[in-house]
N, C-alpha and C positions, 0 to 999 in steps of 0.2 A: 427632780427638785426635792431636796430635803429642806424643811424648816425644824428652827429650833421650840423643843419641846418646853414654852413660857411658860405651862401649867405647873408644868414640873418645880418650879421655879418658884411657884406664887405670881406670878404675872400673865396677863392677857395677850392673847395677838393683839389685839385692837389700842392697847396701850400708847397714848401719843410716843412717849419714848422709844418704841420699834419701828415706826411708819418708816423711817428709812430705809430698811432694810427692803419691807412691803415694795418700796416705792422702786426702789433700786431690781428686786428681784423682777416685778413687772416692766421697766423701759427695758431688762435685758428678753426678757421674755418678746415684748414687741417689739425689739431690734433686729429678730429672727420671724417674725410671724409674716405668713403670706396666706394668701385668702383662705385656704386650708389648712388649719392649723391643731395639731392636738396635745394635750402639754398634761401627763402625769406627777401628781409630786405627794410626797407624804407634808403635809401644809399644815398640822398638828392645829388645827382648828376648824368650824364651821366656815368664818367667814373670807369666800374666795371672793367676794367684793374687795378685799386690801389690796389685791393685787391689783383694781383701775384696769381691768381686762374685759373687751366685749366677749369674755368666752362663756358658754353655759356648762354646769357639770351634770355628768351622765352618771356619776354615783356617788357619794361622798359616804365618807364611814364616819366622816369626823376627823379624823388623820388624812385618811387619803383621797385624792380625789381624779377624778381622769376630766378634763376639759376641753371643749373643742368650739369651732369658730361655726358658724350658719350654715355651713357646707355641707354638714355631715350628722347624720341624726345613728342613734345604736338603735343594732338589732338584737346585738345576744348581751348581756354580761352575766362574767360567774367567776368567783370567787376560789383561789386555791391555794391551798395552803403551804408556807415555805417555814424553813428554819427560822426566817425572822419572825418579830415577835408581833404580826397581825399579818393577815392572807394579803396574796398579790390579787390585783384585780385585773381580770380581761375580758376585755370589750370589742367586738364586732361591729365595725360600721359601715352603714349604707351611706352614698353620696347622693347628696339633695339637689 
């Protein structure tokens, strides 16, 4: 999941004017979720509350974040570095 870069912009994620978007990217998101769930996205904000998702996040950089549902708790992450313009993140998890 890519979100659009609002900073960039002079605007907020949390902006009433975007929550659609918010809203719309979360029921797609739970339209696909089953009790184990794990869902990466560059979300170009802190807050993964917009999304209305019972998921917790295992790392957030502020842009990126990996998130996942009660089932599954991380053992490793580490950070590597690609052509794009901020490192990919990856995560090992144990199931709970």
């Amino acid at each position: 999941m890519r979100m659009v870069p609002l900073g960039r912009f002079g605007h907020r994620a949390e902006d009433p004017a975007f929550s659609h978007i918010w809203d719309r990217a979360g029921k797609e998101i739970e339209r696909v979720m089953l009790p184990l769930t794990f869902v990466g996205g560059d979300f170009n904000t802190h807050r993964r509350d917009l999304l209305g998702l019972p998921l917790e996040p295992v790392h957030s950089t502020g842009r990126d974040a990996v998130l996942h549902s009660e089932g599954a708790r991380a053992v490793t992450l580490k950070t590597v570095e690609t052509v794009s313009d901020h490192p990919a993140l990856v995560v090992e998890f144990a199931l709970a």
